[in-house]
N, C-alpha and C positions, 0 to 999 in steps of 0.2 A: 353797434353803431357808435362811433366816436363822434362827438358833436364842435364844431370850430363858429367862429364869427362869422361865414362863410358858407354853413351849412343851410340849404332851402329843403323846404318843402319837398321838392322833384328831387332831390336827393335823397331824401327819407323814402321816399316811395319806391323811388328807384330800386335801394338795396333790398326793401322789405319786398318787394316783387321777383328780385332775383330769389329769392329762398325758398318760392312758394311757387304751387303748381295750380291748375288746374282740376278741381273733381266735378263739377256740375257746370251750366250753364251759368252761373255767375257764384260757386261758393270757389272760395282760394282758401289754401291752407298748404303746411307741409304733408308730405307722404303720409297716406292715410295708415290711420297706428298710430301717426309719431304725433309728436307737442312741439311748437316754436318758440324757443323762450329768446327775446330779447333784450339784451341787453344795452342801456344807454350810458354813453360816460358825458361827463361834460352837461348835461343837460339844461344846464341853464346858459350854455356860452351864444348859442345863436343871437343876431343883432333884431334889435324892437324894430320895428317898422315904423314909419310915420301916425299908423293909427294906434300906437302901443301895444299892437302883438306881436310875436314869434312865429310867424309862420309854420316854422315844424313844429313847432307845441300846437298850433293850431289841431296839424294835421296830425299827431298822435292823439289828441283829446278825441278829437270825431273816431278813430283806429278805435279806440279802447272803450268809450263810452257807446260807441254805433258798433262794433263789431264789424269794421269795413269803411271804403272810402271811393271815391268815383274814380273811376278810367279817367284818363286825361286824355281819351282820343275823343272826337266831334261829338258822338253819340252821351259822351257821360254817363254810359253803365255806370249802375251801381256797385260793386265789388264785393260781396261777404266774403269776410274771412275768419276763419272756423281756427279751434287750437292753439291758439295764441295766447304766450305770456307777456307781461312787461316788466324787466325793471331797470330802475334808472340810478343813480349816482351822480350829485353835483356838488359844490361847494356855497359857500355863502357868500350872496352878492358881491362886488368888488373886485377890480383887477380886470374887469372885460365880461366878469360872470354878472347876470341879470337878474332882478324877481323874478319870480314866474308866478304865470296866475294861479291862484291859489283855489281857483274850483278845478283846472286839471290836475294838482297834487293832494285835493283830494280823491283823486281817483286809486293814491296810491298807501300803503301803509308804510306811515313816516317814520325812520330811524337815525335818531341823530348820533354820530360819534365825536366827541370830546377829542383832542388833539391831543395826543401822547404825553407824558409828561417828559422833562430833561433826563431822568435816569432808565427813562423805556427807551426812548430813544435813543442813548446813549447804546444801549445794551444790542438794539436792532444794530446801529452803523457799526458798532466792534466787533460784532459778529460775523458782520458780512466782510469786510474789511478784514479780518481775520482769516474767514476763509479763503480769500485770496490769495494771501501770502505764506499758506502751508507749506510750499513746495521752496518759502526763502530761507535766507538765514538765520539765527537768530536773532541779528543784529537789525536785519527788517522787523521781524515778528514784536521785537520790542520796542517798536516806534508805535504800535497801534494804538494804544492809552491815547500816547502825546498827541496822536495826530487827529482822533476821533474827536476827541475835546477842543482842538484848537478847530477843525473844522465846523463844531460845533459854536464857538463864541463867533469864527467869522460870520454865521450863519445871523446870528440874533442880531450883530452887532448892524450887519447889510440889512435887516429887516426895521432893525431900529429906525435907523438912518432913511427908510425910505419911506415908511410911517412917516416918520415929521418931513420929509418933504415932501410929501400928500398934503398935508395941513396948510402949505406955504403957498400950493397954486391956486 
C-alpha cells in the first residue's frame, strides 16, 4: 500500500479486503497455508484530522494490535484476520510527511537509515547512468563523471535554496 495526503481509512480496508478471503464465519486471511505480508510506503504522509489523528494509522493500529477490524456494513461484524504481516517505511516529518503516534510505532521494530554519503551516492547514480549508455559512444560514456557530479551539486544547491526559504515563510 502506497500511502498519499489523500489516503482514508476506506481505502486501507478496501485494498486489505481485496487480498483476503473468507475461512470461517467471521476469521479473514490469505489462502490458507499462505502469510500476508504488507507492506506500507509513505506511512506517515496521510493528512491529521481535526482531532489529531490519521485515520488509516488509526485503523492499522486496531489491524495489528486487535488482529482484525469491523465491517463497514449496518451490522458492524467484527472481522478477525489470521496471517498477517506488517511493515512500513516512512521518512521524517517535513515536506507533507507527519508525526505519527508513537504508541502505533511501537507496535513496530524501528530501523533507522542514515542518508548516503556524497561518494555512495555518487557511485549509485554513475552506475546506473552508466548503465544506460553502454550501447553509446564513447564520447557519451565519457560525459558520465561530468554529468553525475554536476547533477549532483544541482541537487544540494536546489535543496539549499529551498531550506532557507522554509526559514523565510
Amino acid at each position: 500500500m502506497t500511502f498519499s495526503s489523500r489516503t482514508t481509512s476506506l481505502d486501507v480496508q478496501r485494498n486489505l479486503e481485496a487480498n483476503i478471503e473468507k475461512r470461517t464465519k467471521d476469521t479473514f486471511g490469505p489462502q490458507l497455508g499462505k502469510r500476508l505480508l504488507i507492506f506500507i510506503d509513505d506511512m506517515n504522509m496521510p493528512q491529521v484530522d481535526p482531532y489529531g489523528t490519521q485515520q488509516p494509522i488509526a485503523l492499522l493500529k486496531l489491524l495489528i494490535d486487535r488482529h482484525g477490524c469491523y465491517d463497514r456494513s449496518k451490522e458492524l461484524h467484527w472481522k478477525q484476520m489470521k496471517d498477517m504481516g506488517y511493515i512500513a517505511a516512512m521518512g521524517k516529518p517535513g515536506g507533507g510527511r507527519h508525526a505519527v503516534d508513537p504508541r502505533f510505532i511501537s507496535l513496530f521494530s524501528v530501523f533507522n537509515m542514515t542518508f548516503p554519503s556524497n561518494t555512495t551516492l555518487y557511485r549509485i547514480y554513475s552506475s546506473i547512468l552508466s548503465g544506460h549508455v553502454t550501447n553509446f559512444s564513447d564520447e557519451v560514456k565519457a560525459t558520465v563523471k561530468g554529468l553525475t557530479k554536476m547533477t549532483m551539486a544541482l541537487h544540494t544547491s536546489v535543496m539549499a535554496a529551498h531550506s532557507l526559504s522554509c526559514c523565510y515563510q
